[in-house]
C-alpha positions in Angstrom: 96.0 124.1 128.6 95.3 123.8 125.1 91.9 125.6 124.0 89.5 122.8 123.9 87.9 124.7 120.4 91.0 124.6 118.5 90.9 121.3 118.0 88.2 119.7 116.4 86.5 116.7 118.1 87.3 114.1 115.1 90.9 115.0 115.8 90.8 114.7 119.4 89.3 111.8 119.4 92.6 110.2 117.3 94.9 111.5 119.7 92.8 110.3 123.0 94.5 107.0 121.9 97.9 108.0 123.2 97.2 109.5 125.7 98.7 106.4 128.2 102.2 107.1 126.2 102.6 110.6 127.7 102.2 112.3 131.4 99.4 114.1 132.1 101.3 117.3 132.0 102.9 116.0 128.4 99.7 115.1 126.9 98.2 118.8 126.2 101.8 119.8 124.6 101.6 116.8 122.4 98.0 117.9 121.7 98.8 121.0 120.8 102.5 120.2 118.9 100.0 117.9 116.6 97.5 120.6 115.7 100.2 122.8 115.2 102.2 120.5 112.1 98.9 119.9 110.9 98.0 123.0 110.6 101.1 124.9 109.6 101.6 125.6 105.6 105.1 126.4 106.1 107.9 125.8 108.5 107.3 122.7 110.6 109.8 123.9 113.1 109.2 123.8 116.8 108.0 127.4 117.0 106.3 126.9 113.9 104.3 124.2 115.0 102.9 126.7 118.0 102.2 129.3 115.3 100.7 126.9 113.8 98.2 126.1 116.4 97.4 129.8 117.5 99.6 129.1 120.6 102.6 131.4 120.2 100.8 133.8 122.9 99.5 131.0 125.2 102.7 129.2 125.5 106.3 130.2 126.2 108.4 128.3 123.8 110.3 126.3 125.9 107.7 124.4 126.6 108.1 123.0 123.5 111.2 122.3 123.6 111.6 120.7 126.7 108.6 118.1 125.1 111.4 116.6 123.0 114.7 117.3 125.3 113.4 116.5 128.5 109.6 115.2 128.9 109.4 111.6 130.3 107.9 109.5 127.0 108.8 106.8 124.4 108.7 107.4 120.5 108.5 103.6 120.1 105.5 103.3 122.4 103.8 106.3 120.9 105.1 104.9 117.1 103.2 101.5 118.2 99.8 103.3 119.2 100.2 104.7 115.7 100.5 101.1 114.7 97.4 99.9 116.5 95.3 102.4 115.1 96.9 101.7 111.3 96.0 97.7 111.7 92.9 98.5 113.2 91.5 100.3 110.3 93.5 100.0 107.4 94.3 96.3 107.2 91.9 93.1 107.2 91.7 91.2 110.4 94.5 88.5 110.6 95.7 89.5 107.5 100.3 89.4 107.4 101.8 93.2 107.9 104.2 94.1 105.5 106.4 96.9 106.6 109.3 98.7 104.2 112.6 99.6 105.7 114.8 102.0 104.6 116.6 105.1 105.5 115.8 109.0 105.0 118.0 111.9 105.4 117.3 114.9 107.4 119.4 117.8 106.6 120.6 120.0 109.8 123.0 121.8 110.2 125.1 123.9 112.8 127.7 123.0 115.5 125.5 122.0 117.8 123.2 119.4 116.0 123.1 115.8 117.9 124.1 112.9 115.3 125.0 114.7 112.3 127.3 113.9 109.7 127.6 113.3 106.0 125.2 110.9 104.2 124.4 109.7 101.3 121.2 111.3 99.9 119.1 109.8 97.4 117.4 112.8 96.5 120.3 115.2 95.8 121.1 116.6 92.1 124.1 116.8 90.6 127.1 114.3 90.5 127.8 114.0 94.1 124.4 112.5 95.7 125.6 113.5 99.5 124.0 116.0 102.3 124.7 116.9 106.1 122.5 115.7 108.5 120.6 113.3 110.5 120.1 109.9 109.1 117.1 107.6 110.0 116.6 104.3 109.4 112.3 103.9 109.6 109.7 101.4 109.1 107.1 102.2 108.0 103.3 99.4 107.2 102.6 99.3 103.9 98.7 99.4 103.3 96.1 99.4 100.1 93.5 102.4 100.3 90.9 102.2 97.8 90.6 105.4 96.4 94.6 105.0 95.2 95.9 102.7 92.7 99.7 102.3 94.1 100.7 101.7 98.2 101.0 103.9 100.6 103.8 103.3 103.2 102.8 104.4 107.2 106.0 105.5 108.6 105.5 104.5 112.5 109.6 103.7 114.0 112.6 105.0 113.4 116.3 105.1 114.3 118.8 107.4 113.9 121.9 105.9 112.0 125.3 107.0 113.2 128.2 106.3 111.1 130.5 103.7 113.1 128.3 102.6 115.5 124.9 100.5 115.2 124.4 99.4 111.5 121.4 100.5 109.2 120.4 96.4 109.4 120.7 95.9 112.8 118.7 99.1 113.5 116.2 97.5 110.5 116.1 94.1 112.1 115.1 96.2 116.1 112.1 97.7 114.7 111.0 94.8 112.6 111.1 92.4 115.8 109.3 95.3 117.7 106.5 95.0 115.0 106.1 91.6 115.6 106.1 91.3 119.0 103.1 93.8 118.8 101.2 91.9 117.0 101.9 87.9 117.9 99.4 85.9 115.4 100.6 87.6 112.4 103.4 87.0 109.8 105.3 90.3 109.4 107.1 90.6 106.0 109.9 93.0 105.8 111.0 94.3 102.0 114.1 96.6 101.6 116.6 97.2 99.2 120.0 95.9 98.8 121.6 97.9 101.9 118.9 96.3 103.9 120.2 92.3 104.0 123.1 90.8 105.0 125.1 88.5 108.0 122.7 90.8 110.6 119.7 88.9 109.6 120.4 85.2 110.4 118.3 83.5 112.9 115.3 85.9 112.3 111.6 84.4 113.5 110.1 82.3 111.6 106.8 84.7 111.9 109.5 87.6 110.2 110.5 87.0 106.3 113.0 88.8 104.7 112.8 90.1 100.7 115.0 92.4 98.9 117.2 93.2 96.6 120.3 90.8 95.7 123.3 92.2 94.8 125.0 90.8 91.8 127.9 89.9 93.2 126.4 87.5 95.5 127.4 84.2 95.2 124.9 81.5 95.8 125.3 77.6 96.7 122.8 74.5 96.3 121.5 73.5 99.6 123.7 70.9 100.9 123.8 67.0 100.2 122.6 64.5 102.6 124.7 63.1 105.3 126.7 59.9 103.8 127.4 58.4 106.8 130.8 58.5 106.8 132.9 60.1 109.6 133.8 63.7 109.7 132.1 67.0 109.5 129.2 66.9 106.6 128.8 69.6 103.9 127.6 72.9 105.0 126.8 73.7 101.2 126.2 72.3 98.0 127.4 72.9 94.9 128.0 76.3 93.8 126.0 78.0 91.6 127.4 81.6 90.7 125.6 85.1 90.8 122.4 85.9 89.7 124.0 86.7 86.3 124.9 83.0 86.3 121.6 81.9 87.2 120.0 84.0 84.7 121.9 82.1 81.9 121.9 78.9 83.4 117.5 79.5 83.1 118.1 80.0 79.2 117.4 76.4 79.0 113.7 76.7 79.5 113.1 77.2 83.4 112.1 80.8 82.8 108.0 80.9 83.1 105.3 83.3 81.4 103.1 84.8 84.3 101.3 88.6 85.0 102.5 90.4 88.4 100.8 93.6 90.0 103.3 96.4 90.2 103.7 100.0 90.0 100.0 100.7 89.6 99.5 98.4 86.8 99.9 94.6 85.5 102.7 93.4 83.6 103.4 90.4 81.3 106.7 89.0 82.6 109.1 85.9 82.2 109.9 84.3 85.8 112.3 81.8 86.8 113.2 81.1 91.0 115.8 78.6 92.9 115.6 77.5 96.0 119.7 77.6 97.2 121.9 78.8 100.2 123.4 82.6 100.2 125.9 81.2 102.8 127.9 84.7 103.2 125.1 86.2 104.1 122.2 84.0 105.9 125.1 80.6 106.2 122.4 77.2 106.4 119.1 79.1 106.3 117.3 78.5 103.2 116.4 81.5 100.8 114.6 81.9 97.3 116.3 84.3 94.6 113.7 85.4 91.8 114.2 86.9 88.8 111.9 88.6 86.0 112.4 89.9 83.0 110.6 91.4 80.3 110.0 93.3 76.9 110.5 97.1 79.0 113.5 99.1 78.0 116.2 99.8 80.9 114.6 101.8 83.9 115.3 102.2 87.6 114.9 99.0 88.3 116.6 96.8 85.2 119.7 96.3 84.4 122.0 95.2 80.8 122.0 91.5 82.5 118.8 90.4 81.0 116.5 90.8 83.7 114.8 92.8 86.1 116.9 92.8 89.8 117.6 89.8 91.5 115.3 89.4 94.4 116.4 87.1 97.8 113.8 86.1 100.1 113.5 83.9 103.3 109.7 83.4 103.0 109.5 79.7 101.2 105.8 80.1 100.3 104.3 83.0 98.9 104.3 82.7 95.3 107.3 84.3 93.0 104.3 86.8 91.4 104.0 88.4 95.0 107.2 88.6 96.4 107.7 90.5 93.1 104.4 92.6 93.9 105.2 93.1 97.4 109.0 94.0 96.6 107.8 96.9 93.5 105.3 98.0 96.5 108.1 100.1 98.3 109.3 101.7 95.0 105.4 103.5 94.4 106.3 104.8 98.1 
């Protein structure tokens, strides 16, 4: 058993929450694995994390190991007791979840590593942006803490991504529905960037919106006329209206709107303009908004030589334009 004085009483007290997610034989090595990374400065490895906790004498290490290779418990029920407790106390009561998606790689290597392969990795220098490893799609609840001025993103599912089977939207889509059939009276809105949308999220729940970024190749249609009358099969679409760059010059004509949005830690004078219109290779009939800003900024991250800002496509029909854009710039200050 895990010494009841290494681990302080606040601690324990957090963890008694998932304790019905583990066996009772489990519970102590999931105790003691979670002192251990907290406590470790260095390598959070298996046998680090038992360093880590004092227990490298107590415990033989295969204990350890077998709590991830062979021990009878769930990593989404023990990510949705993480969940519980982040609702709980970070977010007001009834208040909608929002919950970033997007993927992380792990970099492993050796012969005999489950799930690896080559990725593309965001965080890599130099001119090819690639690593070896495991690659995990997670979701994570974005939440507001008062003592910081930007988000902070909770990561509490993942998936790992294998190349030729399940896609990174699908896998998106699975913990997104797990979220919100957690929690059944609130709206769960789901932001992600342009990898995360596409034909894998028609027929979503209406309690599940969908915002990200729209690539500017998409082309977009006006929602369909009404029915004439007439015999044979009525218009799935309207008219069609181009890509976002189209849109964007079609708005010259005094559609775009001054407004103030809350992003990146601070509040920015901006020029909106939205349409209500059909993505119809992507979501077919289903209604979706595409937003676009733009301002006075010089090129960044997150602008292009188009005239404005990136194209945002949403499914959620009433939250204003200013915070979908706030609630879209909240995953990049994670």
């Amino acid at each position: 058993m895990l010494p009841g004085a290494t681990v302080p009483s606040s601690l324990a007290g957090l963890l008694a929450v998932f304790r019905p997610c583990f066996t009772a034989p489990t519970f102590p090595t999931f105790v003691g694995l979670v002192v251990g990374l907290i406590a470790q400065t260095r390598r959070r490895t298996v046998c680090g994390m038992l360093i880590g906790a004092g227990l490298e004498q107590l415990w033989h290490h295969s204990r350890a190991h077998r709590f991830f290779a062979l021990a009878r418990w769930s990593s989404d029920t023990v990510g949705l007791a993480l969940a519980d407790l982040i609702v709980a106390h970070l977010l007001p009561v009834g208040s909608p979840l929002t919950v970033a998606v997007d993927d992380t790689l792990f970099k492993r290597s050796g012969k005999k590593v489950f799930g690896v392969a080559w990725h593309h990795d965001g965080a890599a220098k130099g001119p090819k942006p690639i690593g070896f490893g495991n690659c995990w799609v997670v979701a994570g609840i974005v939440v507001l803490l008062p003592f910081l001025s930007r988000p902070v993103c909770l990561p509490v599912l993942a998936r790992l991504w294998r190349p030729r089977q399940t896609g990174k939207i699908a896998h998106a889509r699975e913990l997104a529905e797990l979220i919100a059939a957690r929690y059944p009276d609130r709206h769960v809105h789901v932001v992600g960037d342009a990898a995360y949308v596409g034909e894998r999220l028609r027929n979503l729940q209406t309690r599940i919106t969908w915002t990200s970024r729209l690539k500017v190749t998409s082309v977009l249609h006006e929602l369909p006329p009404p029915r004439t009358g007439r015999s044979g099969r009525p218009r799935t679409r309207g008219a069609r209206l181009g890509t976002p760059t189209d849109l964007a010059a079609a708005a010259v004509r005094g559609r775009w709107r001054d407004t103030r949005v809350r992003r990146y830690g601070r509040t920015d004078a901006v020029q909106i303009t939205e349409v209500i219109c059909l993505w119809y290779g992507s979501f077919r009939s289903q209604t979706v908004r595409v937003i676009l800003v733009r301002d006075n900024k010089p090129r960044t991250r997150d602008r292009d030589d188009r005239g404005y800002g990136l194209p945002l496509v949403t499914t959620d029909l009433h939250s204003s334009a200013e915070d979908l854009v706030a609630r879209y710039a909240s995953r990049w200050g994670i």
